[in-house]
N, C-alpha and C positions, 0 to 999 in steps of 0.2 A: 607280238611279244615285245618289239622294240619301243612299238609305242606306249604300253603298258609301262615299260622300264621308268623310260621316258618324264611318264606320268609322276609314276612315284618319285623320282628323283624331285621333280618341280616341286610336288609336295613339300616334301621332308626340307626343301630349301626355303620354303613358305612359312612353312612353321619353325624353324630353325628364325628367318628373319623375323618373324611375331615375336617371338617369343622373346629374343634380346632388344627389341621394341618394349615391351615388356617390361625386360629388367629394368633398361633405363627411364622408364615412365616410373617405375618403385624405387629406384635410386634417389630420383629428383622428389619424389614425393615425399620423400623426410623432412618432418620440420627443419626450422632454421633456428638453431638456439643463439640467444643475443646476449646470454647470462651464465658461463661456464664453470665448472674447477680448474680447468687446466686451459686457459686461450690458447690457438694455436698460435705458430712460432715459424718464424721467417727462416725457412732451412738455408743455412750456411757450412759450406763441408769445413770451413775455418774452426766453427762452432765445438763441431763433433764429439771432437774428443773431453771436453770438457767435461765433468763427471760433477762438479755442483751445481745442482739447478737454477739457482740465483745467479752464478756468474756465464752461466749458458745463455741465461736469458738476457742476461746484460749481451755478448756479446753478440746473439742473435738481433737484439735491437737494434745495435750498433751499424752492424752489417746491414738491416733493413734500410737503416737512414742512410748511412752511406751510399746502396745502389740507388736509392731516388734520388739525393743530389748532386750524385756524380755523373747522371743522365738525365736530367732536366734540364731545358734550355729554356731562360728567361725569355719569353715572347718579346722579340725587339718593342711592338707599337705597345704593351704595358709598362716595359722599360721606360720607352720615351716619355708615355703618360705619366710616370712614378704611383705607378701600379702597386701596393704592395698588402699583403696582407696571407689568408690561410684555407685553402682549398680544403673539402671534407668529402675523400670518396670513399665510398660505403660499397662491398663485395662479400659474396659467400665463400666459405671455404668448405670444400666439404669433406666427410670420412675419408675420402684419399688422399684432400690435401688438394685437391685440385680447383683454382680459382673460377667464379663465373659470377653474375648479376654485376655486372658494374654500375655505379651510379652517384650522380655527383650531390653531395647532401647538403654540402653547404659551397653557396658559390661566389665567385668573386669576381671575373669576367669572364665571357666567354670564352676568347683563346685562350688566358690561365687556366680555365677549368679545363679545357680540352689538352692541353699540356701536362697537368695532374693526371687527367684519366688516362691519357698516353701513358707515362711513365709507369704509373703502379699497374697497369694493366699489362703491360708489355714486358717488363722488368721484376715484378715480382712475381714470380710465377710458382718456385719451389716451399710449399708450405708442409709443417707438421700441422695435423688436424687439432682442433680443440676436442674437447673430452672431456662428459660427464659420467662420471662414477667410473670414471678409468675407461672407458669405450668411446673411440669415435664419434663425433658429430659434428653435423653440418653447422657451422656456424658463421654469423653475419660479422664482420669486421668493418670499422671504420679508422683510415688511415691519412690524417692531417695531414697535408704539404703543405708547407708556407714560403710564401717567398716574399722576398725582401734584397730592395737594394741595399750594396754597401757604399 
């Protein structure tokens, strides 16, 4: 009998784990739209309260650009070289809002592009979803860093 129990327990734990296997196999399998009504939007709790969408968006912006250049560190040996110019990483956002696929689209040097992909990977992490016809969607975003000495 105990073994029996036993049994069904592993089961139900089997298919319990498939099953959210599953899910997230139909999660990820939603297209990627590149073309939206509504792009998603760098969440900022600063933002929130704002209630015109234009001036949200301005300050969602704002807040995006700020948390990249206020944590990027100019690669010393690009420095030294007078490295400068405009890194292109391209990432999905999906229905949750949750960042993944990182990838660098346009590049400039190596340790630059690895300092871009650091930053927006690491740092921008809180998103509101893009949205067509008023519902969620996964969508592909590309997010310029440029740097440049002064």
């Amino acid at each position: 009998m105990f073994i029996k129990a036993l049994s069904v327990l592993a089961l139900i734990f089997t298919c319990n784990a498939l099953s959210a296997q599953a899910l997230e196999t139909e999660r990820t399998a939603e297209p990627v739209t590149k073309i939206v009504d509504e792009m998603p939007r760098f969440y900022s709790y600063e933002c929130e309260s704002i209630m015109n969408e234009d001036k949200r968006k301005q300050c969602t912006d704002k807040a995006m650009l700020e948390t990249v250049y206020k944590n990027i560190t100019y690669p010393p040996k690009a420095k030294k070289d007078g490295i400068e110019g405009t890194v292109v990483i391209s990432f999905m956002i999906d229905m949750d809002g949750m960042t993944s696929d990182f990838r660098v689209t346009r590049s400039l040097r190596e340790d630059v592009d690895q300092e871009a992909l650091r930053v927006v990977r690491d740092k921008l992490v809180e998103w509101e979803p893009g949205k067509q016809k008023g519902m969620p969607v996964n969508t592909q975003f590309n997010m310029p860093v440029r740097f440049r000495l002064n």
